[in-house]
DOGUBA-695197 format. One line per field, with one value per residue (C-alpha): residue number from 1; z negated, x, y negated. Coordinates in steps of 0.02 Angstrom, whole numbers. Layout:
k: c(NUM:...)
z: c(Z:...)
x: c(X:...)
y: c(Y:...)
//
This chain:
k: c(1:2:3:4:5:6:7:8:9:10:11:12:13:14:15:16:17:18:19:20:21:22:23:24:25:26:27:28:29:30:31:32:33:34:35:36:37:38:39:40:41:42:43:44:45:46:47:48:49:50:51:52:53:54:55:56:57:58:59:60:61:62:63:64:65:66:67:68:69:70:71:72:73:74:75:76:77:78:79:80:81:82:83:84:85:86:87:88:89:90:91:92:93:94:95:96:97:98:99:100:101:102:103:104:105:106:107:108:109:110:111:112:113:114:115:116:117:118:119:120:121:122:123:124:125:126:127:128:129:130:131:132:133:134:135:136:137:138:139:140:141:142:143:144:145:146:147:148:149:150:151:152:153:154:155:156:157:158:159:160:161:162:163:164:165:166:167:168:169:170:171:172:173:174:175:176:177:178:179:180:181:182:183:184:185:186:187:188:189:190:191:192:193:194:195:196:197:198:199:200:201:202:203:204:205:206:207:208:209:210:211:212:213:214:215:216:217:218:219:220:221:222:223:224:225:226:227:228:229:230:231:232:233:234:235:236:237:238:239:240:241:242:243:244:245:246:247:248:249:250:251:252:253:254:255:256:257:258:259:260:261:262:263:264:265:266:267:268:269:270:271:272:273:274:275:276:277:278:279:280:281:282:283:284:285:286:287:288:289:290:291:292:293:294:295:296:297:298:299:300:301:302:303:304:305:306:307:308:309:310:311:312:313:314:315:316:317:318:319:320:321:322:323:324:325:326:327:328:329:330:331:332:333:334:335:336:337:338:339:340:341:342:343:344:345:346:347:348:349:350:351:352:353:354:355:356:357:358:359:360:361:362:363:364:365:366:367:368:369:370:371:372:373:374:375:376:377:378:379:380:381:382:383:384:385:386:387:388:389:390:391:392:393:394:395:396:397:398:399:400:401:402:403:404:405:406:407:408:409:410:411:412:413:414:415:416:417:418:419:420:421:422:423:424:425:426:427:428:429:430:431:432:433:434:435:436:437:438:439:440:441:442:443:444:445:446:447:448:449:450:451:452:453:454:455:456:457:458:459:460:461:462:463:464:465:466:467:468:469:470:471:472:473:474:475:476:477:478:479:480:481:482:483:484:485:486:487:488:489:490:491:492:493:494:495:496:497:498:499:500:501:502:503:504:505:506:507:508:509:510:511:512:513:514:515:516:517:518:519:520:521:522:523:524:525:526:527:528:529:530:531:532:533:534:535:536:537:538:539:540:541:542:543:544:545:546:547:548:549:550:551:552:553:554:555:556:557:558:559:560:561:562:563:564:565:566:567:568:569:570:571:572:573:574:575:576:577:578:579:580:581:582:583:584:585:586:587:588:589:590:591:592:593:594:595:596:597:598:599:600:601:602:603:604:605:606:607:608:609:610:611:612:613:614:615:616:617:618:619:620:621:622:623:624:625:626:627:628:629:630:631:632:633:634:635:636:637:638:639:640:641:642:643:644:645:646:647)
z: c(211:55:116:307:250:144:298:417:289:252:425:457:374:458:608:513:459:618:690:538:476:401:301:192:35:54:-15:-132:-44:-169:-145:19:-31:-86:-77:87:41:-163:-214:-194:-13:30:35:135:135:-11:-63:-229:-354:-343:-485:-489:-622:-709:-584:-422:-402:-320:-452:-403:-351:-480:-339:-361:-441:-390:-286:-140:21:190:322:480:579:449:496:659:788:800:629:667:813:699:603:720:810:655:540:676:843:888:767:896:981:849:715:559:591:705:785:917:778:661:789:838:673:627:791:712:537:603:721:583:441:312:307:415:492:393:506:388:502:436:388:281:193:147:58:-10:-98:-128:-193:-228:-329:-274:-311:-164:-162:-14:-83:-111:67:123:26:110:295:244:176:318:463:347:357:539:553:411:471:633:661:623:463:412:445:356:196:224:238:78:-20:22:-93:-9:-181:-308:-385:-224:-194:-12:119:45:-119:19:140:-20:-137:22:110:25:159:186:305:455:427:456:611:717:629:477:540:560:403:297:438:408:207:188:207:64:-16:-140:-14:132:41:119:-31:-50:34:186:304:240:285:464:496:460:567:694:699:689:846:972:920:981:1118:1178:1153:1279:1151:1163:1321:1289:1291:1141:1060:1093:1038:851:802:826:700:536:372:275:119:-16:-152:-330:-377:-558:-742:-739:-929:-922:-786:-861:-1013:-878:-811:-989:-1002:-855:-902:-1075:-997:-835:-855:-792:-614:-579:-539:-404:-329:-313:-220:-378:-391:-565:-621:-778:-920:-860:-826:-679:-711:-902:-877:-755:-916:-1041:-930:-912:-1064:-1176:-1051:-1064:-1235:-1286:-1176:-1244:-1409:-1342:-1202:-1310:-1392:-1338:-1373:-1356:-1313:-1334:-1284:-1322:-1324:-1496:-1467:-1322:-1351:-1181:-1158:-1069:-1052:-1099:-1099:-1184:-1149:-1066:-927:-851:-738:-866:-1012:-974:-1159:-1207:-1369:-1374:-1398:-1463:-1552:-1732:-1838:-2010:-2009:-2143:-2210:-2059:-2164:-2291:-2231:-2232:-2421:-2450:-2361:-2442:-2590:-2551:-2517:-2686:-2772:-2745:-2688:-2574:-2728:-2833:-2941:-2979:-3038:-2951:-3101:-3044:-3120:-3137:-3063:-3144:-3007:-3117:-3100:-3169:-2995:-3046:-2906:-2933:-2778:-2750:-2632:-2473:-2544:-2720:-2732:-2882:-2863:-3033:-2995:-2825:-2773:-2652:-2514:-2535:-2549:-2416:-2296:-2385:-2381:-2551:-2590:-2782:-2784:-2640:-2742:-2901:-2794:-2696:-2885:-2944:-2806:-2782:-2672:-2624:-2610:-2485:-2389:-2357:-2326:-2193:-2084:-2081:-1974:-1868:-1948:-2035:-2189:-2305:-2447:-2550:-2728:-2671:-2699:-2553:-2442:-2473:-2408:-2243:-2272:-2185:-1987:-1870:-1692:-1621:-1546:-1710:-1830:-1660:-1661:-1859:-1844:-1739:-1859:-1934:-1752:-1715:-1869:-1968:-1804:-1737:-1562:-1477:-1360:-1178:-1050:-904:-875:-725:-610:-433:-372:-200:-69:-198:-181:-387:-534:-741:-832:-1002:-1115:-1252:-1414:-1574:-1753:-1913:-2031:-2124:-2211:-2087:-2234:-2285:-2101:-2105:-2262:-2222:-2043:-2114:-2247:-2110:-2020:-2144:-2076:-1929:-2000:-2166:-2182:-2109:-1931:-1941:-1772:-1709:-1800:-1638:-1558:-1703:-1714:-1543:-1537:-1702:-1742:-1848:-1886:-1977:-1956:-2005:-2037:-2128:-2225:-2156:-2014:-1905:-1847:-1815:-1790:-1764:-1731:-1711:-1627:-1582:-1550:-1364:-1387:-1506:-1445:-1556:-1532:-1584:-1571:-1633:-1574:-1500:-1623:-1783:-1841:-1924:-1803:-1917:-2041:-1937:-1859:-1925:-1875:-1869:-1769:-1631:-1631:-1641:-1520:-1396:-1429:-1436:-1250:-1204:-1286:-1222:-1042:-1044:-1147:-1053:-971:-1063:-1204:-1368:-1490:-1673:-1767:-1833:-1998:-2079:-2165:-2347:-2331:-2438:-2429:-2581:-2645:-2768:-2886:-2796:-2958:-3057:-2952:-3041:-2937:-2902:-2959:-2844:-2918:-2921:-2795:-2743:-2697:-2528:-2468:-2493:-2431:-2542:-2525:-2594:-2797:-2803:-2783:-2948:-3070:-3183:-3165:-3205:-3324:-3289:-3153:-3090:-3092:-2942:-2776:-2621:-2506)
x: c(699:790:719:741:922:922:851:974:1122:1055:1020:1194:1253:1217:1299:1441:1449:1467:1595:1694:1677:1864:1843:1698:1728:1706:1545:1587:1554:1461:1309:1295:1301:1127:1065:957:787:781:600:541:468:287:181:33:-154:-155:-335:-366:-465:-647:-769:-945:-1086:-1187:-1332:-1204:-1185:-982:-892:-716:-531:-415:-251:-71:46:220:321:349:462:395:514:503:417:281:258:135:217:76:116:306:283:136:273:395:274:253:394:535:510:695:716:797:884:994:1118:1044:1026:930:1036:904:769:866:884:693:651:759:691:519:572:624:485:345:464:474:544:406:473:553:682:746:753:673:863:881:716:762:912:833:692:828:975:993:884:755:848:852:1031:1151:1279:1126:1080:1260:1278:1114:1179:1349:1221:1111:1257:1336:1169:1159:1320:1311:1109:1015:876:738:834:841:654:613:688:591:442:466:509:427:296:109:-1:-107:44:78:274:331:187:160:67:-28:-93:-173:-243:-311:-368:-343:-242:-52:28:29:-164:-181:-288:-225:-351:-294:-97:-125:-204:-55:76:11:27:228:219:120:30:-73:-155:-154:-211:-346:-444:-434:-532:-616:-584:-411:-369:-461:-357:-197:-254:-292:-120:-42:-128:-105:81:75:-46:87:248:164:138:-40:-142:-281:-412:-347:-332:-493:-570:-462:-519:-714:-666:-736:-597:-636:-542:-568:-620:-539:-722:-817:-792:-605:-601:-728:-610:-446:-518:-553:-410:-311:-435:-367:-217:-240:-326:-201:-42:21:63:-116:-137:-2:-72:-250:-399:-512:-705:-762:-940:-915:-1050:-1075:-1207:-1162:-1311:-1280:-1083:-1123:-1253:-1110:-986:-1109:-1169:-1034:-912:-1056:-1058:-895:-868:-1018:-903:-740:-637:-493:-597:-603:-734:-782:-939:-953:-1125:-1160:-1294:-1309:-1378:-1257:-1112:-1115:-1011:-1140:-1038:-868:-787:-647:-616:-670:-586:-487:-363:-289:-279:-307:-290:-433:-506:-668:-522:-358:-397:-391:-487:-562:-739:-798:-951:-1005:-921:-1061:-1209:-1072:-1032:-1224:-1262:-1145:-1236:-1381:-1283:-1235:-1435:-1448:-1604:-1632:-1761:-1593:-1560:-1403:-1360:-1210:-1162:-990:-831:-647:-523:-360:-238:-89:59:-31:-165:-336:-479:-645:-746:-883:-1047:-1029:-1075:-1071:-1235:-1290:-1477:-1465:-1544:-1565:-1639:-1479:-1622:-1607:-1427:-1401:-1512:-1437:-1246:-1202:-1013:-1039:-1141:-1077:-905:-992:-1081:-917:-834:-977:-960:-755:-646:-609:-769:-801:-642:-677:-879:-806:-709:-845:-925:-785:-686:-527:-474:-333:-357:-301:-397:-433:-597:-586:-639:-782:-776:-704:-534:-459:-429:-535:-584:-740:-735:-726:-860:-978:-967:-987:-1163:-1194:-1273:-1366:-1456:-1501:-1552:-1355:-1273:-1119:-1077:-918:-890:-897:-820:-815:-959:-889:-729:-719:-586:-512:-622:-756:-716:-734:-765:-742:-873:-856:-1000:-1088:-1043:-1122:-1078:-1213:-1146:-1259:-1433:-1580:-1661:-1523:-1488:-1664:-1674:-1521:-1591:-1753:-1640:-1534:-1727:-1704:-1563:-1642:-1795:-1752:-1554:-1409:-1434:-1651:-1618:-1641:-1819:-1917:-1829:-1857:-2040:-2065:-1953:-1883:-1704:-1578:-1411:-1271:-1173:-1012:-883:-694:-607:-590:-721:-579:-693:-872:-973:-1136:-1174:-1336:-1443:-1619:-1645:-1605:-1447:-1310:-1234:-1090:-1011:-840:-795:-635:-452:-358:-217:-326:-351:-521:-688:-743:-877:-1029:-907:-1013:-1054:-1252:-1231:-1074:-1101:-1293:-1351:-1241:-1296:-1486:-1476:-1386:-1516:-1663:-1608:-1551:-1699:-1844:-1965:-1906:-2030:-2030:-2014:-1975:-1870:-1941:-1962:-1884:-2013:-1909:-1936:-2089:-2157:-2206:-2271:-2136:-2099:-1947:-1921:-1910:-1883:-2038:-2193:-2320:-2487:-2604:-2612:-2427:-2394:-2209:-2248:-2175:-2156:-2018:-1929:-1846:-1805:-1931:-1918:-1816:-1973:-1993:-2154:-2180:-2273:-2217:-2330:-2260:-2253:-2165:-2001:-1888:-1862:-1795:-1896)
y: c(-1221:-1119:-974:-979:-1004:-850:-754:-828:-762:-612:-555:-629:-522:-342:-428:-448:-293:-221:-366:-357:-169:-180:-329:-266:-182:19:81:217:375:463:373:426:604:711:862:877:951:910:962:1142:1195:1193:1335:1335:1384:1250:1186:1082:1152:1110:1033:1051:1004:1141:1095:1150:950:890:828:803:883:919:897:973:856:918:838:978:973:964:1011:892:1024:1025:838:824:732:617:563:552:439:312:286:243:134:30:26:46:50:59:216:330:208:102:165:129:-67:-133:-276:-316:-340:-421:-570:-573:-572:-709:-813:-793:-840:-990:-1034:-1010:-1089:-948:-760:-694:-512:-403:-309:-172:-3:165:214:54:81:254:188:62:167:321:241:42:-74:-192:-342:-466:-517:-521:-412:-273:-282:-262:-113:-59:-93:10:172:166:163:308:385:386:472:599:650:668:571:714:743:539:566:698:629:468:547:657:507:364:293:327:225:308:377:481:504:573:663:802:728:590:732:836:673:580:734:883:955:1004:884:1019:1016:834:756:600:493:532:527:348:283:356:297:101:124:109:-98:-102:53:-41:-122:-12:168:239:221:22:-106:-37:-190:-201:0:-38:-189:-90:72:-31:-129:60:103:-72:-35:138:83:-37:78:201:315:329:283:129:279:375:207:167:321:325:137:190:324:301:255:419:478:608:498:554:613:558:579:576:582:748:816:784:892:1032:1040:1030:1203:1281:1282:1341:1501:1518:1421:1269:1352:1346:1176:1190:1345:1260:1346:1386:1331:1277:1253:1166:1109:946:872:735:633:604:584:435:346:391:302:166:133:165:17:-84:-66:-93:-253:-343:-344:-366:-350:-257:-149:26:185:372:451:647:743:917:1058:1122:1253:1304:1216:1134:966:891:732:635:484:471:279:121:139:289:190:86:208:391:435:537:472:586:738:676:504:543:422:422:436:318:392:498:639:633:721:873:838:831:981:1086:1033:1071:1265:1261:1218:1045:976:799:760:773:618:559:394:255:168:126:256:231:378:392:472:443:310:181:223:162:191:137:159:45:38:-90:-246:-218:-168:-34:24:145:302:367:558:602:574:410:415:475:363:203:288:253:270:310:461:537:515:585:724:769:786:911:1019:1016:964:1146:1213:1083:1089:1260:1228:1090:1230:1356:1218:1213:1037:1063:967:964:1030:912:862:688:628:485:621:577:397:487:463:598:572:666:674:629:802:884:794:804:980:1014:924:1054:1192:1019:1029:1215:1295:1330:1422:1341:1342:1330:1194:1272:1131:1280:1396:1479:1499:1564:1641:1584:1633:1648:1846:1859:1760:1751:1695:1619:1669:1542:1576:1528:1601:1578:1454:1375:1459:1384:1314:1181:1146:1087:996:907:866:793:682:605:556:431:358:300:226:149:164:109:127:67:-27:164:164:151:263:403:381:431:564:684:627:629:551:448:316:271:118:123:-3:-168:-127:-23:108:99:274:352:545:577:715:797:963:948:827:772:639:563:368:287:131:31:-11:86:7:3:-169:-261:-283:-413:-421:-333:-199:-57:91:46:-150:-71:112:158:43:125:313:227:169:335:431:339:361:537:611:532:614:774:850:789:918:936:1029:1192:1214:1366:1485:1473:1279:1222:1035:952:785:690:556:482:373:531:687:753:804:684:642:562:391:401:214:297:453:538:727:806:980:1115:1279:1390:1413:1256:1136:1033:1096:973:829:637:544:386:300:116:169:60:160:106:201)
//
């Protein structure tokens, strides 16, 4: 009953207006006045630019985004009069409140027993939207009346429409006709047919619901309404209507791999300049590969969820030996945070930053058959700041060949090892593979303290993969020009790095990883097909990693929140991470050949001690293979034997 009054007053209250125009309190003028036409005019011959996967496979449109001006004869009539027909029939007849309406919708209100019919004219809707607030008060719809009458007197009727139609909300983030005609259907508004007319003419009342790419039945329902309006205004004869509502509800759909695509279009304009979204019309084959975006999507949401709902994660895939971004997702889900973690999130890696330190000791004479010992050791950094860093759990195993440091990722010796070869040295090792760190003499670097990307410490495993070269990433292999009349192709690129011999060696340490170390739940997966890896997990189990490739694929994982807080104990890198690039991998990699990384000619294999470091006899019970580079293979033999080993 509240509310029937409230309608009754309100709608009162445009009568008023017009019976008692003297007694009302004078609208200040200045909201009446605008500038006609305030976004730039439309050019035409405008076509989106056009995303497709490296196999010629649709991606998606990468639409204008400016909000442009579409003069009223730009509008097709048919369009003109669907909106009419449904929003307000009386348009051209009343002047700027609809008197006539007002009372039939108030009849109705009262006959069903709540505010049923709405009532507000075209006029009082663009005043509404363009100058007041939402609030539903009496004095806000008075104000509203007073605009709209000033409208009708100021503006013609073609001009009150064309301003509605250039700023009224169409959904999907879609402001004014111009922006509907090109995200729905890629088309300036002059371009549009009268099926398409009258799905955007219905989406006004409510453009959430009534887009043309929300629930099919509930578009239908509204096109349909659109047309037995027009049917019954005489607008259209029962033929024509007849003939639209067979038509199918068809909209361009915003395409796949929004993450991958925002990325592509951040690269066009890097190499063109903003203006080139606007001006559209290009053709892109990009690196992609549709197939594996769509898993990477998949498996990293389903993932993530399985842990928690808040959680949030990055997948990155790349050719190393191209470069190619074969897929990314740079979050759970693109329409409630289009923040792309896989590029911009910066993170510390935990200790997926140590097969880096390791290699670059293995540059500078190391060997993986290298022992070193992780008796704990205190670091004075002055002010009374004591750090002694410690391995995850506590746990000291005495000495360890940096194989098996590696594989178990123990935080002492890679400290130790990090301190023998310098902070600098490695700093500047680091950036030949393409990652930049400070260079700062701070030996927590080597507990991956300093904040990457996923982008980044994916593409410095690179040389790890193909034999020490490093490849630049390559998101676009080739644009057409409009027309397709020319092109540009961007080239791979890939610079040597790393000797082949320590790419190797440091390749066949991180095997280990998967089958004995910190991310074993990948063991099955190694043994039937050659790969390598590391996981990684921060302080307080923020961050969870795993990078890990084969010499098709490497594929790198991040999981944690967004604002970093503790996972909980089991938040690592090799429970949350691995499993995710293991179900990725799996799926993407089968039926495709297995084959092992080749072994450099300057790499020698040779039976060892791992207790000792010393070469192996036959009766010796610990014995494994082990790689060097030629002339740094042990010679002597151990006489003893027994000593403890982990693997």
């Amino acid at each position: 009953m509240i509310s029937i009054l409230h309608s009754f007053l309100k709608k009162s209250a445009y009568i008023a207006i017009l019976v008692f125009p003297l007694a009302l309190t004078p609208v200040s003028s200045a909201l009446a006045r605008e500038t006609f036409a305030t976004y730039p005019p439309l050019s035409t011959g405008y076509t989106s630019i056009k995303v497709f996967d490296n196999q010629g496979r649709f991606v998606g449109r990468i639409p204008a985004e400016g909000k442009y001006w579409a003069t009223i004869d730009r509008i097709p009539k048919f369009l003109q009069k669907a909106l009419v027909a449904i929003e307000d029939a009386r348009f051209y007849d009343h002047g700027g409140i609809d008197l006539r309406g007002i009372a039939r919708a108030l009849v109705k209100d009262v006959a069903k027993g709540r505010m049923a019919e709405g009532g507000s004219t075209i006029t009082q809707q663009l005043i509404k939207n363009k100058l007041l607030s939402g609030e539903k008060t009496i004095d806000r719809k008075l104000k509203e009346a007073r605009l709209a009458m000033e409208y009708e007197h100021k503006y013609t009727k073609a001009q009150i429409l064309e301003m509605y139609f250039n700023q009224i909300y169409f959904g999907n983030g879609a402001w004014g006709i111009v922006q509907a005609a090109r995200l729905y259907f890629d088309k300036n508004p002059e371009q549009l047919t009268e099926a398409e007319c009258v799905l955007l003419a219905g989406i006004p009342k409510a453009p959430a619901r009534y887009n043309p790419l929300g629930k099919p039945a509930q578009v239908r329902g509204r096109r349909d309404q659109v047309l037995k309006r027009m049917s019954e205004l005489k607008m259209i004869t029962r033929r024509q209507k007849q003939a639209l509502m067979v038509r199918p509800v068809t909209a361009m759909r915003p395409g796949e791999a929004p993450y991958y695509m925002a990325h592509i279009r951040n690269k066009l304009i890097d190499r063109y300049g903003p203006d080139i979204i606007e001006q559209g019309g290009l053709e892109v084959t990009s690196a992609m590969d549709l197939n594996m975006q769509k898993m990477a999507e998949k498996v990293l949401r389903d993932g993530v969820r399985r842990i928690s709902p808040d959680l949030q994660g990055a997948l990155l895939c790349l050719d190393p030996n191209t470069g190619d971004l074969l897929a990314v997702v740079g979050g759970v889900d693109f329409t409630k945070s289009s923040y792309n973690r896989a590029f911009y999130a910066k993170r510390q890696p935990g200790s997926a930053i140590k097969p880096l330190i390791y290699s670059a000791a293995l540059e500078k004479g190391f060997t993986p058959g290298t022992l070193m010992n992780d008796t704990p050791v205190a670091y004075n950094r002055g002010n009374n700041d004591v750090w002694q860093p410690l391995n995850y759990g506590g746990e000291q195993y005495g000495n360890l060949t940096l194989r098996q440091a590696l594989a178990h990722s123990n935080n002492v010796i890679t400290v130790k090892l990090l301190e023998t070869i310098g902070v600098p040295y490695f700093t500047d090792f680091a950036a030949t593979l393409g990652l930049t760190l400070r260079a700062r003499n701070d030996l927590s670097l080597a507990l991956g303290t300093e904040e990457v990307t996923l982008n980044e410490l994916v593409t410095s495993y690179a040389p790890l993969a193909n034999g020490g070269l490093r490849p630049e990433a390559r998101s676009i292999i080739r644009i057409y020009e409009r027309n397709r009349n020319a092109w540009t192709e961007i080239p791979t690129s890939v610079t040597p790095v790393l000797s082949p011999a320590t790419a190797y060696i440091t390749t066949e340490m991180l095997k280990d990883v998967l089958i004995y170390g910190t991310a074993k739940s990948l063991e099955k997966f190694s043994r039937e097909r050659p790969s390598a890896g590391k996981t990684g997990t921060t302080d307080a189990y923020r961050d969870a990693w795993f990078i890990g490739y084969t010499p098709q694929l490497i594929t790198g994982v991040w999981v944690g929140y967004d604002r970093p807080r503790p996972g909980g104990k089991g938040f690592t890198g090799g429970a949350v991470s691995a499993p995710i690039w293991g179900r990725f991998m799996s799926s993407v990699l089968a039926g495709k050949p297995v084959v092992d990384f080749p072994k450099p000619d300057m790499v020698v294999s040779v039976s060892i001690d791992p207790s000792t470091g010393s070469l192996a006899t036959a009766a010796c019970p610990l014995k494994r293979v082990e790689f060097y580079i030629n002339g740094t293979q042990p010679t002597g033999y151990c006489p003893e034997h027994g000593g403890a080993s982990l693997k």
